[in-house]
N, C-alpha and C positions, 0 to 999 in steps of 0.2 A: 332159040332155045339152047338153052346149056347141057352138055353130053355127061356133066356129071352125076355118080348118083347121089342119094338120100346119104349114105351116108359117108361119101366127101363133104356134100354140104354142112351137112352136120358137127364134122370134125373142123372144118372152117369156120362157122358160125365160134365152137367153143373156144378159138383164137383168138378172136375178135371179142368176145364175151365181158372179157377184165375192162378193153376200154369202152364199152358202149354203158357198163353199169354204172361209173359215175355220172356219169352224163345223164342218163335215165334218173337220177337220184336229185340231180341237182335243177332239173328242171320239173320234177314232183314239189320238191321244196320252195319254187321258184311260184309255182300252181297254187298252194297255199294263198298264195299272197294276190295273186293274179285268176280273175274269176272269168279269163279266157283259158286257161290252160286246167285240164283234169288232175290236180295235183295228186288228190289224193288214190288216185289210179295209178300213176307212174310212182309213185314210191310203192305202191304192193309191185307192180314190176316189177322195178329193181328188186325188190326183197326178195319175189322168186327166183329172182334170177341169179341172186348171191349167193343165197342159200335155196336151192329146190326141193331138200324134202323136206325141211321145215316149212317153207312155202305149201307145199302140197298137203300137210296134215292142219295148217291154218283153214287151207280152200277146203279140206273136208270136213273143218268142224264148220265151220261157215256155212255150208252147204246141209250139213244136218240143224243149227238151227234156225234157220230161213226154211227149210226144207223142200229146197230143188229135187 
């Protein structure tokens, strides 16, 4: 177990952030094409993850009409 807390991890994470999003992106777009891989799940990823509070008013309106 690692002695750090939440929110070192977290400050870490947002470091690391810039390169994991292409990656997340290009293998969504890779998913498209390949009907092993959840594409269309890893590009909402990345898009949260590029943008989060766009991301998060998307997953709220989505959530209102499915209605979770």
């Amino acid at each position: 177990m690692s002695n750090k807390t939440l929110t070192d991890e977290i400050k870490e994470f947002q470091k690391h952030k810039k390169k994991l999003i292409p990656a997340i992106i290009a293998v969504g777009i890779l998913g498209l094409f390949l009907p092993i891989i959840p594409g269309v799940a890893l590009l909402f990823l990345g898009f949260f993850l590029l943008f989060p509070r766009q991301g998060e008013n998307l997953f709220n309106k989505i959530r209102r009409t499915i209605k979770i």
